[in-house]
Every structure is written in structure tokens, then in C-alpha cells.
C-alpha positions in Angstrom: 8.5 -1.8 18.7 7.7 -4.3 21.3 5.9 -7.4 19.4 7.8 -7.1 16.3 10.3 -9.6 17.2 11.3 -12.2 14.9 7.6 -12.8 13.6 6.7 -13.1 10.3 4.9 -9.9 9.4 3.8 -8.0 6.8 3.0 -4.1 7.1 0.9 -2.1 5.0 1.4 1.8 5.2 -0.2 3.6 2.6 0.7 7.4 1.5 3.9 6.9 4.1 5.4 10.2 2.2 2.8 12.1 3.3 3.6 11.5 7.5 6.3 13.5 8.5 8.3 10.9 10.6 7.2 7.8 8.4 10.4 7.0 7.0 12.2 7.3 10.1 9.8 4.7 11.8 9.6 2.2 9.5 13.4 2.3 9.3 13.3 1.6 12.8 10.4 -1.1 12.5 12.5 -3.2 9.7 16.1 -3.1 12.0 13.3 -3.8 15.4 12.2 -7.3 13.5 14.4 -8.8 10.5 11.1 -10.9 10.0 8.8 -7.8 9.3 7.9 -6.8 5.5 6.9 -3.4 4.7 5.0 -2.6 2.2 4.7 1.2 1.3 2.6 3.3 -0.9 4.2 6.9 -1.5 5.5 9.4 -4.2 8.9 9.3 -2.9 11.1 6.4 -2.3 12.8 5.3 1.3 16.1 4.9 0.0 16.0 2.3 2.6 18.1 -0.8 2.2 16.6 -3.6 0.0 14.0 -1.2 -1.3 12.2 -1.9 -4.3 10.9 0.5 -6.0 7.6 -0.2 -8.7 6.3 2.7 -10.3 2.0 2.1 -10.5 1.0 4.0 -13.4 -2.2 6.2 -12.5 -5.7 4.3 -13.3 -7.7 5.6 -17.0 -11.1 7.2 -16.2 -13.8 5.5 -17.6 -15.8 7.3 -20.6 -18.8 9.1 -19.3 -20.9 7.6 -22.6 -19.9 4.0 -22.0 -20.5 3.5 -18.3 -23.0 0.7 -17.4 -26.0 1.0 -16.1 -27.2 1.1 -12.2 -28.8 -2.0 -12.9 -25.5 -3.6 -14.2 -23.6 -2.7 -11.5 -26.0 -3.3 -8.9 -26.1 -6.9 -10.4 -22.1 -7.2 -10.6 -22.6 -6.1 -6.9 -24.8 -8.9 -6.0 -22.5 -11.8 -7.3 -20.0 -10.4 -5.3 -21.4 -10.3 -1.8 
């Protein structure tokens, strides 16, 4: 917990449900540094104090007879690099 502090930080824990002691540290991370932000991907909530809660609907899958082609993506992938 050393570091935490009063710094200005923002921590990312994804799929925090799924580690058995998760909740329990990060409760123990946000009293360690009243600057720290936690932000926390899960199917269960904290129930922590000053939890938000934002439910992220699951993403469509695409339709096998309308994907683009290699060369499309390969393209989009170039302009992005």
C-alpha cells in the first residue's frame, strides 16, 4: 500500500470478481490513498462506499455475410498505425 499516498491515481482492475481477495484489497487500496480512483470491471458489484455501478450491455456479433474484406481491414489497419 506503500506509494499510494495522497497521489492522484487512477486504477484499472479488470474481471476484479473473478480474484478471490479483490474486493477486500481494493477496499483497502481506496481507505490507503483518498486520492486513488478505482476503476473495476466485474459481474458483481463492491458494495463499496461511493460505488457506481454502470451496467455495459454485451457487444452484437457482426453478420458473417456482411463482414469486410481482408483488404478493408488491412487498410483500416494501416491508417491507424
Amino acid at each position: 500500500m506503500a506509494g499510494v499516498g495522497d497521489r492522484g491515481l487512477l486504477l484499472v482492475l479488470e474481471h476484479l470478481g473473478q480474484m478471490r481477495d479483490g474486493a477486500p484489497a481494493a477496499a483497502a487500496l481506496l481507505r490507503a490513498g483518498p486520492q486513488l480512483r478505482l476503476l473495476a470491471t466485474g459481474r458483481v458489484s463492491l458494495n463499496g462506499a461511493g460505488e457506481r455501478e454502470l451496467a455495459v450491455p454485451p457487444l452484437d456479433l457482426p453478420d458473417p455475410g456482411e463482414l469486410p474484406s481482408l483488404e478493408r481491414l488491412a487498410a483500416h489497419l494501416e491508417t491507424r498505425s
